[in-house]
C-alpha positions as CSV (number, residue, x, y, z in Angstrom):
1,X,13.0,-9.0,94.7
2,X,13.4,-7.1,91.6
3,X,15.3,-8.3,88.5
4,X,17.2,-5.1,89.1
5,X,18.0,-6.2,92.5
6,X,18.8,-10.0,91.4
7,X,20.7,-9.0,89.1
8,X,22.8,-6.5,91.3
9,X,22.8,-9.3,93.7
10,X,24.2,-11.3,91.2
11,X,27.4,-9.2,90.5
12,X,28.1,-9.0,93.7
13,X,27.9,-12.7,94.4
14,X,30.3,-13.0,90.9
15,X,33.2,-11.4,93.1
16,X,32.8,-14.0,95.9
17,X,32.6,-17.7,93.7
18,X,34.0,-20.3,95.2
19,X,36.2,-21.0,92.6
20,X,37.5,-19.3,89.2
21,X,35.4,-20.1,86.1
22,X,37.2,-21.2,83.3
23,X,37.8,-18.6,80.3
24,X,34.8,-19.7,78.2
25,X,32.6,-19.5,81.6
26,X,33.9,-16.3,82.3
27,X,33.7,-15.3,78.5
28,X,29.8,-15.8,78.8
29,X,29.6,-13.6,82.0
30,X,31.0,-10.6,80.9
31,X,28.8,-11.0,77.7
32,X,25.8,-11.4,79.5
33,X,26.6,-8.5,82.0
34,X,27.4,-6.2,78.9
35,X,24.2,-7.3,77.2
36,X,22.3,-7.0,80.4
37,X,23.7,-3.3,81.2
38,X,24.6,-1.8,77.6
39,X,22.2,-3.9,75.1
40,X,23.3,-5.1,71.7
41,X,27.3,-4.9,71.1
42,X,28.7,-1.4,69.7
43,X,31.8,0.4,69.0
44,X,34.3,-1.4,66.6
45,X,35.9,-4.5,67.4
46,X,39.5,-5.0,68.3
47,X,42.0,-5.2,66.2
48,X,43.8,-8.8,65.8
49,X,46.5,-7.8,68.3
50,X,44.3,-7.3,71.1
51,X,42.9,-10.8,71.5
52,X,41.5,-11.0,74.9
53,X,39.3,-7.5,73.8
54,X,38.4,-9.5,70.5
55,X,37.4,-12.8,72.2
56,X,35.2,-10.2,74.7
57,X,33.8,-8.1,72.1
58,X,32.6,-11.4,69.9
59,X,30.9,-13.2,72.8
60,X,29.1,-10.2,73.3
61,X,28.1,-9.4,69.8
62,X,26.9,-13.6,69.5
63,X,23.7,-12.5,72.4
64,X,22.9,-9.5,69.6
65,X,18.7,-9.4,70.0
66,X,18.8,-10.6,73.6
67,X,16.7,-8.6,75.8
68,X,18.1,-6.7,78.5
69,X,15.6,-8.2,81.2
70,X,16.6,-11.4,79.2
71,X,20.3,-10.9,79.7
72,X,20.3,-9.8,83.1
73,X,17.7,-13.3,84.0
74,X,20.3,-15.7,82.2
75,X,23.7,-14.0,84.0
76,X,21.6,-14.6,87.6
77,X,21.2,-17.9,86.9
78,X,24.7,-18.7,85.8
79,X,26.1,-16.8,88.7
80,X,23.6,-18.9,91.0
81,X,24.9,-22.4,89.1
82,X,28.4,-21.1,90.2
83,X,27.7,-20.6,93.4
């Protein structure tokens, strides 16, 4: 199977965990799923009001340099961990 297909695979599977990560588990999933599908962090970070979007936007900017491939490989394998 592809990584493309793993990795769709994988966000599929995310939708149907046993149980909910916690926030810093699920703050590391939506990095790794915006590194994997967008690459290196862009657009301008939230202001201090919006601190769920600012807490998002700095976990993804902390995998800047990360592959795509690289991204997508690490998010199935936490995704599988979780299963």
């Amino acid at each position: 199977m592809s990584l493309d297909a793993q990795f769709a695979q994988a966000q599929l599977d995310s939708k149907n965990l046993p149980e909910r990560p916690d926030n810093m588990t699920l703050l590391k999933i939506y990095a790794l799923f915006k590194q994997a599908s967008s690459g290196d962090a862009s657009g301008d970070r939230p202001g201090f009001t919006d601190m769920v979007g600012r807490a998002k936007f700095d976990a993804w900017a902390a995998l800047t340099g990360t592959s795509q491939d690289e991204a997508k490989q690490q998010y199935i394998d936490l995704i599988e961990d979780l299963k």
